[in-house]
N, C-alpha and C positions, 0 to 999 in steps of 0.2 A: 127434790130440794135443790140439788145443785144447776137443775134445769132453770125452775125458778131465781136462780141467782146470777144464771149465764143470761139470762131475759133481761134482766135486769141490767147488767152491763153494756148490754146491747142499745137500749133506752137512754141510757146515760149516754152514751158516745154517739147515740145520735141525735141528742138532746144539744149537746155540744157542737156538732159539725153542721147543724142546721141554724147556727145562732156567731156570723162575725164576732159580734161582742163580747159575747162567751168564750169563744177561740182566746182574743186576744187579753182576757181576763186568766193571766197565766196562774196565778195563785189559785183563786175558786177553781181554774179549769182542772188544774194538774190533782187539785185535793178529790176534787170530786169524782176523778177518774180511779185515783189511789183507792179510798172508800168502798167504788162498787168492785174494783178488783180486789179488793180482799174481802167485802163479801164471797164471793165467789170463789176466791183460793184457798180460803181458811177452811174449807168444810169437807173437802180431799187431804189438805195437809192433816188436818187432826185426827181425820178417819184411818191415814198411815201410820200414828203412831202406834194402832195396836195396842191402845187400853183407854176405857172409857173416861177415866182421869183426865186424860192430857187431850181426846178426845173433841172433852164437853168443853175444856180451855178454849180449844180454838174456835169452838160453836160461837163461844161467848165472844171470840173478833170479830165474827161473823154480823152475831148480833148488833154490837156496837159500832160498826162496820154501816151496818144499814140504816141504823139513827143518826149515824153522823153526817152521812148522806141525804139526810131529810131535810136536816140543818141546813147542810148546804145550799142544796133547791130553796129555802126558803129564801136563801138572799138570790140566788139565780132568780125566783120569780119577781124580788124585790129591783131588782136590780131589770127587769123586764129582758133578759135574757132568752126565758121560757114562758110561754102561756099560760095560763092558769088549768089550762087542759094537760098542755106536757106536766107539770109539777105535781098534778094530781096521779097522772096515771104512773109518772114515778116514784112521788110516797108511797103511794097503794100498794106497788110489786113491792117496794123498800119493805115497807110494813107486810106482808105477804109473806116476806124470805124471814124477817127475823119473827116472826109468830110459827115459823117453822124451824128455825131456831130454838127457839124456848120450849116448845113442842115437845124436841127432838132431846134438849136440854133434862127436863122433866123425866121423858121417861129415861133416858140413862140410869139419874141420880136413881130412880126406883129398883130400878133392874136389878145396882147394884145393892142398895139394904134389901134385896130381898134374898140374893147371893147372899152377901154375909151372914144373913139371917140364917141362910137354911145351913151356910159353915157353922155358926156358933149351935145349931141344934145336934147337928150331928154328933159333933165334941164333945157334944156335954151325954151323949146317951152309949 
């Protein structure tokens, strides 16, 4: 997962450095950099914290991380920055990384009622 996230930053920054316009487009450029980097830093930082709680937290910047990075492409493409081939093959990974996100989201949440679950059985026998 984080593999696919480091791809993905990679894509962005060279999405950027392949595009004057872009470069000098300091607001979309800098946001859209921020976005894929913390796709990709949120999913080590959460995994440090050592409980699937604070975890799945940071999953979800991840998440949100990657859709807001799609948005952005959208004006990138809009704005003729990026081709409609780079914009695509960036949603794609974007969307890629957070469907492994939600994934990864899901099964936590299960993990844990099935934990508690099998706490409140014991308890109770």
């Amino acid at each position: 997962m984080k593999q696919e996230a480091r791809q993905l930053v990679n894509m962005v920054y060279d999405a950027i450095g392949g595009s004057g316009e872009f470069q000098k487009d300091i607001r979309l450029r800098d946001q859209c950099k921020g976005a894929a980097i913390s796709t990709m830093g949120a999913i080590p930082e959460g995994f440090a914290r050592r409980s699937n709680k604070e975890f799945i937290q940071y999953l979800f910047i991840s998440l949100s991380s990657a859709a807001e990075l799609q948005s952005h492409f959208y004006i990138a493409l809009d704005r003729k920055y990026v081709t409609q081939e780079t914009f695509n093959r960036i949603y794609q990974q974007a969307d890629r990384v957070g469907k492994m996100d939600s994934n990864l989201i899901s099964y936590l949440r299960e993990s844990d009622r099935k934990f508690n679950e099998a706490k409140k059985t014991k308890k109770t026998k």
